[in-house]
N, C-alpha and C positions, 0 to 999 in steps of 0.2 A: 373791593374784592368780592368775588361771589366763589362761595363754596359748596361743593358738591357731596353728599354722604351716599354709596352706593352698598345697598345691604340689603342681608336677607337671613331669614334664621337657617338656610341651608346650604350647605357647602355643592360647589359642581352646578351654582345655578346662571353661572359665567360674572358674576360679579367682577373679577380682575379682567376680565374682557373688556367690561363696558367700561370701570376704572381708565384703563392703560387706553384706552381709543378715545374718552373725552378728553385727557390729557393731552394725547397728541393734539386731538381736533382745534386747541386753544393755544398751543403751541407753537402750530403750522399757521395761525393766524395772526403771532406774532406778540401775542397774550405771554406776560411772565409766569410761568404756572407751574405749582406744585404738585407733585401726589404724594400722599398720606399713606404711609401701611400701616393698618394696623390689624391685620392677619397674622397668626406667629408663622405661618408657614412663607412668609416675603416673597410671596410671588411680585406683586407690582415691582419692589427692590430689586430682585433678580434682571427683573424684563427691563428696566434703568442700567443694569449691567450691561448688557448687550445692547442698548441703545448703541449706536452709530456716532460717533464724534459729529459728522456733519448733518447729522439730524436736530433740528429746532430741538432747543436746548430742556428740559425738566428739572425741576430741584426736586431730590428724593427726602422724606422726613420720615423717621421713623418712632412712629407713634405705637407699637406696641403693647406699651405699656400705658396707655393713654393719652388723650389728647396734648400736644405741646407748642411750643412757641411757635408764630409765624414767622420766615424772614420778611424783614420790609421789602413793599415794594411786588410782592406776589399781586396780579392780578386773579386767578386765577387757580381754587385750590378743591380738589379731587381726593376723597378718604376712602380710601379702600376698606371697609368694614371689616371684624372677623364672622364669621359663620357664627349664628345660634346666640348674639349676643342679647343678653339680658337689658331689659327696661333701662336698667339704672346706667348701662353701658350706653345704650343707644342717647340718653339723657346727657352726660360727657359731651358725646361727639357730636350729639345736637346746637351745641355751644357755637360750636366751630360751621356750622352746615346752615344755608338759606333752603335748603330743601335734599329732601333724601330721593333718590331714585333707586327703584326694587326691581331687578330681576326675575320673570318667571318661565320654569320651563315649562313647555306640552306636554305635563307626567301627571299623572294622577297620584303620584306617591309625594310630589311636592307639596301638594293643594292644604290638606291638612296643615303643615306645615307655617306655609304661607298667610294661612287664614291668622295661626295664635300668633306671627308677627305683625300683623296688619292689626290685630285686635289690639296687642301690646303698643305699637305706636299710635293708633288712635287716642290711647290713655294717655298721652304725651300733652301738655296743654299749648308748645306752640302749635302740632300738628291738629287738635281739637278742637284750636279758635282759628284754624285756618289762616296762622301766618306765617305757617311753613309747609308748602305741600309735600304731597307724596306722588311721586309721579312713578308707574308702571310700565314696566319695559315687556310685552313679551317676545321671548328670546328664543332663538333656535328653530325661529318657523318655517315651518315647509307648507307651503300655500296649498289649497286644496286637500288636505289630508285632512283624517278626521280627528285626529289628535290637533292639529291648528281650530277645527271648528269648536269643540270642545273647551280648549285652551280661552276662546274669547267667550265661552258662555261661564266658566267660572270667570274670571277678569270681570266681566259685567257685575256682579255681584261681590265685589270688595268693596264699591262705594269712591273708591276713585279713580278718576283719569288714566286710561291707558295713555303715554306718550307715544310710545313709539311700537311698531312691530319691526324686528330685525330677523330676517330671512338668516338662514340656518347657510353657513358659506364656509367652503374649506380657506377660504384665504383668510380669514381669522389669525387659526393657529398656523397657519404659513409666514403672517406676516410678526405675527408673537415670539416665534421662535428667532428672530429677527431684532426685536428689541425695538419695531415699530409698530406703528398702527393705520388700518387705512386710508386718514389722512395724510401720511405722508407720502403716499408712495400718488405719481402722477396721474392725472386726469384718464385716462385710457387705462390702466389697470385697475378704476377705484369701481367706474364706472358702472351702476346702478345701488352699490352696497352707502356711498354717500346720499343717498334721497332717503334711506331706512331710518337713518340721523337727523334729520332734518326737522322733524317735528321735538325732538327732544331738545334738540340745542333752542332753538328758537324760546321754548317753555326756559331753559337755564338764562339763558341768557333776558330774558323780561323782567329777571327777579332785581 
């Protein structure tokens, strides 16, 4: 099983975005796979409700309150963090995660933020002997803009691997409201927002 911890000390930074689209991504590929809530506000739970009966299948766990049991047999298992969680929280669900992946917007009001989390899981000693990455998402990007140039000159300076850049796209929450994600929906609707993924699965899936 390879497990996924997707977090950030900030709420609104798309974490249940990126949660609910790797799920699907490993889903749609036929991968038995879970997602973890453990937000009290249940967004990934929610987006599990509206999933589509004929949509590649998800097991929902609701961790809450903590990390809990796997069913056997999960290939594939995705923990939607809560916002602003503390050392000792991110440590739990470390348990359960081969590597966390962190969300960043193009805001200058995040950055601070961002930094005392990245500082806080560097103090982690799988992430600090380097056997558990951290890989960098930034998220919501609009190409060309100076908030996108910005956005990669802080990223440079947290010390690790950006994975992935994902272009800022209304079909997101088009397809969220849906209870899907862009891998399920066919080859000619997906088309350019799955190449955005592609560097990040590739890193998940090495582990």
């Amino acid at each position: 099983m390879i497990s996924v911890l997707v977090a950030n000390a900030k709420g609104g930074c798309g974490k249940t975005t990126l949660a609910t689209n790797l799920a699907a991504c490993f889903a749609a590929a036929g991968l038995r796979t879970a997602i973890a809530e453990g937000d009290p506000q249940r967004s990934a739970l929610q987006w599990l409700k509206r999933r589509p009966a004929d949509a590649a299948a998800i097991e929902g766990l609701d961790w809450r309150k903590g990390p809990g049991e796997v069913p056997k047999g999960i290939e594939r298992l995705v923990i939607d963090a809560p916002a602003g969680v503390t050392s000792k929280a991110v440590q739990a669900l470390l348990k359960q995660a081969d590597l966390v992946v962190m969300p960043v917007l193009p805001s200058v009001f995040d950055e601070a933020a961002t930094k005392r989390f990245v500082k806080k899981v560097d103090e982690i000693k799988p992430i600090a002997k380097g056997r558990k990455p951290l890989a960098v998402v930034a998220n919501r990007v609009r190409a060309n803009t100076r908030a996108a140039k910005e956005l990669d000159e802080f990223l440079a300076g947290l010390g690790h691997e950006t994975a992935a850049r994902l272009a800022d796209r209304a079909l997101y929450p088009d397809v969220a409201r849906r209870g899907l994600g862009i891998f399920d929906l066919a080859p000619s609707r997906r088309a350019g927002a799955v190449d955005d993924w592609l560097p990040l699965i590739r890193l998940i899936e090495g582990q």
